[in-house]
C-alpha angles and dihedrals in degrees: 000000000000099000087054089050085049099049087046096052091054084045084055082033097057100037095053086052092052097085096051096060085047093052084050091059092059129076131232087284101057092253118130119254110238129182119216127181126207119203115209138171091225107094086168096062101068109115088030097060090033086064088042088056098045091055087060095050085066091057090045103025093180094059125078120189120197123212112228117163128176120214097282095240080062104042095098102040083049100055107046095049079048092058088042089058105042094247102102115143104247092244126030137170110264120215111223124253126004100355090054095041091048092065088047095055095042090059104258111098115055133235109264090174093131101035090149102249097024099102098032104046100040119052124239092264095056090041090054103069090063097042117100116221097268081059108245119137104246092181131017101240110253106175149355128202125212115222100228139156117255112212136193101234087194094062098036077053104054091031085051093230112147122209109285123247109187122033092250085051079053092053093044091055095046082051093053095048091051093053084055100056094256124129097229098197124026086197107140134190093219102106090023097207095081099049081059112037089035114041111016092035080045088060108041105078087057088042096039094030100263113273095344092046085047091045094059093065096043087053092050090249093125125012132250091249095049123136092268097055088048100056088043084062085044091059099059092044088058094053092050084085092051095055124099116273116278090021090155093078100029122119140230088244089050095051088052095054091045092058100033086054096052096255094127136036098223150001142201121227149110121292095244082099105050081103091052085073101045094111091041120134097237145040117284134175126163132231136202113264108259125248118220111277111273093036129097110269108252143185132196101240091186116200088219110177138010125197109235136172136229110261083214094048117135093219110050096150091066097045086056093047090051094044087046089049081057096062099052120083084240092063097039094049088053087045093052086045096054102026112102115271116275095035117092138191115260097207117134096262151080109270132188110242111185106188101101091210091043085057093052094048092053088047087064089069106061120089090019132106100255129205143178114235100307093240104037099087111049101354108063098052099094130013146327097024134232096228095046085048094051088041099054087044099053093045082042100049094042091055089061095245108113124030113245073254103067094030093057083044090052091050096043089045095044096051090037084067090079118000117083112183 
């Protein structure tokens, strides 16, 4: 009997304490407190998007979101074996096109269709990068990067080489810079993605004519080894003598340092690092990469990451209310303040950007044909890849090993293997 009147007493016991460890789940405002956590392929953004997040606590007070990114050559390896599993972070960066829209069709992204703003405050081009092809929105767009040269305005200045207008101005210059004992690029081969997304993909639009040039490819018009696409390889081809010494097995990191140090006069890359130089010794701008003379003058505005939500998440309310928060000038303006610098906000509106380089970056894209990564939207769905394929020709072609002809045919043959236009 009295170990029934004891067991009764801690069941009293227990239940009287219950309220107080759900008072102590709710802020000041009676909400409940709820922990999110946002995966992301940008390690070097910590502190930046922290900042960002912790803006928009003060606007919901009750909701913590906690900043968790993977090494960016993982992330989307990572994240699908994390939504497999049932251990997927509630809101995660989205990369644009078919490996977004993969992870929506596949059931772990959810529709954000009717986010409220999504479709007013961003137009029908920088929705589509994150529609899958039923047409439903699987992220809210949260920023797009720009592929530029970075120049170092001290050297162009003492060597008297002006900014180049046509690609064959830009090889001239390269040319100039090398008679004078200086190292024109720091581009490497060492970790093989930038040489490609940065540089050749930098260089299409002005090569292909920009998304109508692109389109024609993806709709069978032209095929994949044209003219344009070989003296795009070509291109490539031509700079490899214009790198430093030993750029095969040079690193991104290394090219970073070369040019950062003053070793080398440019570099082609995306603007996600006009905030790595802020601290240099000299003068440095950046310029669009040049198209061949006769051609539009063109620029890859790359849609670069959405904001999306599990689809299992526990909190979906929260991941709505973020994602609703994105698509309001309020929260784009907050967004532009905190994002790193070189990435900027794709609402519909005009938005302050304070960094002076990153306003000059930005100013390289009006007037020009604009395009998205030449292969991200209709090229990277089967294998082998079109990306795979463009990345083993420019490395290949810059070592010297294939001609810009058999690397285009490769391209147009590989990807003939499964996409039909």
């Amino acid at each position: 009997m009295k170990k029934i009147a004891i067991a009764v007493l801690a069941v009293f016991m227990v239940a009287a304490l219950l309220p107080v460890f759900a008072a102590g789940s709710k802020d000041a405002a009676g909400g409940e407190k709820v922990t999110l956590t946002m995966g992301s392929w940008r390690t070097d953004d910590v502190v930046q998007i922290t900042a960002l997040l912790n803006e928009y606590k003060k606007v919901k007070p009750n909701v913590t979101i906690e900043f968790k990114p993977t090494i960016n050559v993982d992330y989307n390896a990572t994240l699908r074996l994390q939504l497999e599993s049932g251990t997927g972070p509630d809101l995660m960066y989205a990369r644009s096109y078919a490996t977004g829209a993969k992870l929506f069709t596949d059931g772990y992204f959810a529709d954000v269709t009717d986010i409220p703003g999504l479709k007013e405050n961003f137009t029908a081009g920088n929705r589509a990068p994150w529609t899958a092809p039923n047409g439903k929105a699987f992220a809210v767009p949260f920023n797009a990067i720009v592929q530029v040269v970075y120049y170092n305005k001290d050297i162009f200045k003492k060597a008297g080489v002006a900014i180049p207008q046509t690609w064959e101005d830009f090889l001239k210059a390269c040319d100039s810079l090398k008679k004078a004992g200086i190292t024109p690029l720091s581009n490497g081969l060492a970790d093989e993605w930038d040489i490609n997304e940065c540089f050749m993909m930098g260089i299409l639009p002005g090569f292909v004519g920009g998304a109508e040039g692109r389109a024609a490819y993806e709709k069978g018009k032209v095929p994949l080894n044209d003219a344009k696409m070989v003296a795009a390889f070509q291109a490539m081809a031509d700079v490899a003598k214009y790198c430093p010494e030993g750029f095969s097995a040079l690193t991104y990191n290394d090219s970073i340092a070369l040019f950062a140090t003053g070793k080398t006069a440019m570099w082609v890359d995306g603007s996600w690092n006009a905030g790595a130089f802020k601290d240099v010794p000299f003068n440095w701008g950046t310029f669009a990469l040049p198209a061949p003379a006769g051609k539009k003058a063109a620029i890859c505005f790359h849609p670069d990451t959405g904001m999306a939500y599990n689809k299992a998440t526990k909190h979906e309310k929260e991941c709505k209310e973020f994602l609703a928060w994105l698509c309001t000038v309020e929260g784009a303006t907050v967004s532009a303040k905190f994002m790193p610098t070189g990435f900027f906000p794709m609402l519909n509106a005009a938005i302050k950007i304070e960094n002076a380089h990153a306003n000059e970056i930005l100013a390289l894209t009006q007037g020009k044909l604009q395009d998205a990564r030449f292969v991200w939207e209709r090229f990277m769905d089967e294998q082998p890849s079109g990306y795979v394929l463009m990345n083993q020709g420019v490395i290949s072609v810059m070592k010297g090993e294939k001609t810009a002809k058999q690397a285009a045919d490769e391209l147009a043959a590989g990807v003939a293997k499964w996409y039909k236009p």
